[in-house]
N, C-alpha and C positions, 0 to 999 in steps of 0.2 A: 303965491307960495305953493308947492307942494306939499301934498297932502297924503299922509295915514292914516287907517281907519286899521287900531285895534282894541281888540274885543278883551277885555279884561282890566280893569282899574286898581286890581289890588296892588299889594308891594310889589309881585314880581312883575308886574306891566308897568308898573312908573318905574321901578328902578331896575330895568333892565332894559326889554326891547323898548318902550315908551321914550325911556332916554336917548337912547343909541339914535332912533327917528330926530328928536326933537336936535340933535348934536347935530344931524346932518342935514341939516336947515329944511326941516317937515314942521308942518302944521299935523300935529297929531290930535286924532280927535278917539278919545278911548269913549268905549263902550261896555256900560256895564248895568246891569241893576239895584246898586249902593245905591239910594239918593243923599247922601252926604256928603258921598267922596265926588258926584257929578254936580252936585250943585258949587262945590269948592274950588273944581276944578272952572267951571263957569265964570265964578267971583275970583278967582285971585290971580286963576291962568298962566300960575308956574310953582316951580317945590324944588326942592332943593332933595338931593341924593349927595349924603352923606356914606366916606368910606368908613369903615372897622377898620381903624390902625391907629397908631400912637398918636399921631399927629391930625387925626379928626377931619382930614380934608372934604371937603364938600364940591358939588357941582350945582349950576340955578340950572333950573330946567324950563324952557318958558315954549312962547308958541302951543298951549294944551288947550284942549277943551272934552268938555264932555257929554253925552248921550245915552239916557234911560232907555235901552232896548225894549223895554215891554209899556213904556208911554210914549215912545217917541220914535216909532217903527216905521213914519215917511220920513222924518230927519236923516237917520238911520242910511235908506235908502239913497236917500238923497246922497249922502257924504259917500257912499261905495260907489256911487258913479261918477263922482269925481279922482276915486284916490288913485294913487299909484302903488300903493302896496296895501294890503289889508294881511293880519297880524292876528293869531291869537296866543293868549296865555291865560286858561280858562281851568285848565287841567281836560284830560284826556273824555273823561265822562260827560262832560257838557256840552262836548262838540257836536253830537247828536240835536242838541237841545236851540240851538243857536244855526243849526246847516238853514232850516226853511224860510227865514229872515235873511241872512246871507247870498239862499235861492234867489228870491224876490229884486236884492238890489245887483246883484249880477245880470239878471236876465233885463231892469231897465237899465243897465249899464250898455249892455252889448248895442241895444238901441239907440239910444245918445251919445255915446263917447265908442270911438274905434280904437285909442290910444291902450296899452298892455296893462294888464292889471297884473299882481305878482301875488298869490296868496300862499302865505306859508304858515301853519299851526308849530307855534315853538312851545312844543309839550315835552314832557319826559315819557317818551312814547316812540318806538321805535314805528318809522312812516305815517308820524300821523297827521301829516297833510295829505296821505293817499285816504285813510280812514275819511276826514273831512270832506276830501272830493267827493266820495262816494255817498256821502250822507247828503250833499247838495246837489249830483247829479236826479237822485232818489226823487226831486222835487221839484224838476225843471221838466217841461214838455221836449219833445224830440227833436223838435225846429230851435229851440230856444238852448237848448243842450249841445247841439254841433255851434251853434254860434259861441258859447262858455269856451269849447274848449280849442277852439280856432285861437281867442283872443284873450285870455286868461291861464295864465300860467302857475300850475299848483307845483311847489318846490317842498323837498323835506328839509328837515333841518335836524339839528341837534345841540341844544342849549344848556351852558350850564354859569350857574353864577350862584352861590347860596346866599339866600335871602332871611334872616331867622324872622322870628315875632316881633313885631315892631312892639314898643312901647311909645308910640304916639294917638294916644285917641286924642282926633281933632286935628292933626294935622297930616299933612299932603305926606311932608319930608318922610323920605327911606329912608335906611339904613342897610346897606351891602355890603359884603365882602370887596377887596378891591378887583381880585379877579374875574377874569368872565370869558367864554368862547361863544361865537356863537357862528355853527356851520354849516351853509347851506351847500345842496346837491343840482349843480346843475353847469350843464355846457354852455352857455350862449352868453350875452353879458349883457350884467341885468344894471340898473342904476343902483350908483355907488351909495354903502351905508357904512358910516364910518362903524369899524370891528366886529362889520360883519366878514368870514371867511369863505370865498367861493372855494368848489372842489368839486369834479367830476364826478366823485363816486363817494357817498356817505356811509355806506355800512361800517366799515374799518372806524371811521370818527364815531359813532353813533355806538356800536357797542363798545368801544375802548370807554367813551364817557358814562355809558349804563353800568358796565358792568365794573368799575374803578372806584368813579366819584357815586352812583347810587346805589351798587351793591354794599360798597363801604360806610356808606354813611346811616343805611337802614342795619349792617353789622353793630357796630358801635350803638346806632338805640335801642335796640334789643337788647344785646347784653349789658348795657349801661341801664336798662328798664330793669331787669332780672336780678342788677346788682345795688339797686338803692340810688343811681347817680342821677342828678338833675338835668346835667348841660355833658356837652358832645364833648368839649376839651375835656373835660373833670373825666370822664368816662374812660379818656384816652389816658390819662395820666395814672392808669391803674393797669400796672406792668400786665396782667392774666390777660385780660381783654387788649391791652395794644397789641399782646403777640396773634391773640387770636384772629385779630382784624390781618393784620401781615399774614396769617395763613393762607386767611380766605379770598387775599387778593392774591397771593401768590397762584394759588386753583384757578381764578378766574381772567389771570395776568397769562400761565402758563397757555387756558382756550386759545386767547385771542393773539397769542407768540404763533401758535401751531397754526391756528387758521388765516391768518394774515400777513404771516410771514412778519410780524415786525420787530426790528432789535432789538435782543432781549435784554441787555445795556439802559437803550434808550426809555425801555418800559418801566424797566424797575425806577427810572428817575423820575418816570412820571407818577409811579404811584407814591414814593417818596412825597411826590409835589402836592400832590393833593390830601396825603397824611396831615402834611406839615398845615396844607387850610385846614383842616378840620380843627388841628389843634388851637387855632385863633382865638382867645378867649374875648376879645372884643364882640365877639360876633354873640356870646353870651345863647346859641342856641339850645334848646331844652329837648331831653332824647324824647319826650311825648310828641311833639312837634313833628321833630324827622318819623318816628315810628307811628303815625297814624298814617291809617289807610292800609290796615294789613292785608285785606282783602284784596286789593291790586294789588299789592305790593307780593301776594304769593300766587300772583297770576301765572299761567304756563309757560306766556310768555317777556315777563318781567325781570327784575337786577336778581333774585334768590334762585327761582327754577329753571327760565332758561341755562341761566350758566353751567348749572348744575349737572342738565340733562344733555347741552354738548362737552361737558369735561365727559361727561360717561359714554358719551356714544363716539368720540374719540381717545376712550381707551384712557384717559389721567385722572387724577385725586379728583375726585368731590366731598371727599367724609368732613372736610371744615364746612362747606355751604350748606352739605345735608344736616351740619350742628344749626347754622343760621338759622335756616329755614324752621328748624326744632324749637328756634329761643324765639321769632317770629311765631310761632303757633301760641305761645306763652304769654302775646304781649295782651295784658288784660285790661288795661287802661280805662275806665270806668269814664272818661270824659269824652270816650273815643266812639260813635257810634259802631262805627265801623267791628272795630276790637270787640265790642259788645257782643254784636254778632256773630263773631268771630268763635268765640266762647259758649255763645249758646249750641251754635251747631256741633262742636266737639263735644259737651255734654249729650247732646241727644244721639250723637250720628257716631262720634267715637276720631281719631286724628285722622285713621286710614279711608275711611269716605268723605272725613273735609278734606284730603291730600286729591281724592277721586276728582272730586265736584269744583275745587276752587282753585287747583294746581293741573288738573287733568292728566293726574298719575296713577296708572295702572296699579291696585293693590299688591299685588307681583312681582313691581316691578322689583330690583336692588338698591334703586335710589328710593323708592318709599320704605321699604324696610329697613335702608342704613336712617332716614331722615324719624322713624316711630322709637329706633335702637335707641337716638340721640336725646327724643323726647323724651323717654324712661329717663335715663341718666339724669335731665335738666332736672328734671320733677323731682328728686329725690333730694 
């Protein structure tokens, strides 16, 4: 049987790419360092993905197994030079953490196996299979580096499926949204994964999806945090904030009409489309959940800043993302390490040198000064 090796066991690796493998007849073998979810996966070696929708449908997902990356680092090895694709969904920060293990069963792969290996990082991360290569080339000798890139092929992608908090301790089974896209960039034709989408060119896919479904969905928990709300629907179903969110995607809908040339028809129907998921109330997601991690999340080049900074450098609105960005600065979440932090540095440092340091916006600039205007007003 053919064989996967992805790096991540959580929700979004069993119920998403993990599935998608295992549907198109892969031996998937995740890797992670849960020893619960790897020992489960071991003994029971399949779980069930379960949709959000009225009718509860399910899918078994079998062919699984799994691997302790930091106990079991020749098995590890061993499975990447057999696979045919290797897979992560780790988030963008780990991939650093994870490239020199990676390194190691690439470079005995090139050795033993000639056949194509396919490695793609499905992160919410604009190129971050290029990020990953670069962190694994970091680690390979120069002889063993032109062999990598002879015979391994690093593709981007752009994933999106929402995944909320599970409420199963103890068991395998997800729970997901029924929707999912998942797009990869590249010319040549790679073996077949069912709903996976090939495309010549991914920017246009990549930020329509960044800047739609994760600009909007980090909208909606911010101001849903600011306004008392628990969960993403409830949030939405409060007329001030659904319009606000409709602003902000219209600023960030308007970008990527200009710069992509795409139907402006066709766009509005897609952010309609991904409204209308948000509103899912089966999916029972909680705005702490979507809004932690503010610190990426108000990175330079992330769903809040970038947008913000090519609506302005092509001349269109950004005063609703420079609001975002404001209610983001706000988010103070006490569970959230991240937010913690987030909060100290503003107390000591002030909004417009966390906008410097964590957004890498010029104090100056007009998009930091409409985004400190916005702050005042929240605060109040």
């Amino acid at each position: 049987m053919k064989q996967a090796v992805h790096f991540g066991a959580g929700n979004i690796g069993r119920g998403f790419i993990g599935a998608l493998f295992s549907q198109s007849g892969y031996q998937v073998v995740f890797v992670d360092i849960a020893d619960q979810i790897i020992d489960q996966l071991n003994e029971k070696k399949e779980y069930r993905v379960m949709l959000a929708t009225d009718a509860k449908e399910s899918v078994k997902i079998e062919n699984v197994s799994g691997l302790n990356n930091l106990k079991q680092e020749e098995e590890v090895i061993k499975a990447i030079t057999n696979a045919e694709y290797l897979t992560t969904a780790i988030g963008p920060n780990i991939l650093p953490r994870i490239a020199p293990l990676i390194a190691k069963g690439l470079a005995a792969r090139v050795e033993k196996n000639d056949e194509k290996l396919y490695v793609i990082a499905c992160e919410n991360q604009i190129s971050a299979t290029d990020l990953l290569k670069g962190y694994i080339l970091e680690h390979l000798e120069e002889a063993t580096k032109e062999k990598v890139l002879a015979q391994v092929s690093f593709l981007n992608s752009a994933v999106d499926r929402i995944v909320p908090i599970q409420n199963n301790e103890g068991s395998l089974d997800v729970l997901v949204e029924p929707y999912y896209e998942w797009v990869v960039e590249t010319s040549d034709e790679i073996p077949h994964i069912e709903g996976m989408t090939i495309v010549p060119e991914l920017a246009p896919f990549i930020e329509r999806k960044l800047f739609t479904v994760n600009t909007g969905h980090a909208v909606i928990a911010y101001f849903g945090y600011l306004a008392g709300k628990e969960t993403i629907d409830q949030t939405l179903a409060d007329e001030a904030i659904y319009k606000q969110v409709k602003a902000t995607l219209g600023e960030t809908g308007a970008y990527l009409i200009n710069e992509y040339h795409l139907d402006e028809a066709e766009h509005q129907k897609y952010i309609d489309k991904i409204i209308g998921r948000f509103e899912n109330a089966h999916l029972n997601d909680g705005v702490t959940r979507v809004g932690r991690s503010p610190l990426r999340k108000l990175g330079h080049e992330d769903r809040l800043v970038r947008p913000a900074l090519q609506a302005q450098k092509a001349g269109l609105s950004y005063t609703n993302l420079a609001k975002a960005i404001a209610a983001a600065l706000m988010f103070d979440f006490s569970g959230d390490e991240d937010a913690v932090k987030l909060q100290s540095m503003i107390q000591k440092h002030g909004a417009v040198q966390v906008l410097q340091e964590v957004s890498g916006l010029e104090p100056t600039s007009a998009l930091t000064k409409e985004i400190v205007s916005q702050y005042g007003v929240l605060k109040k």
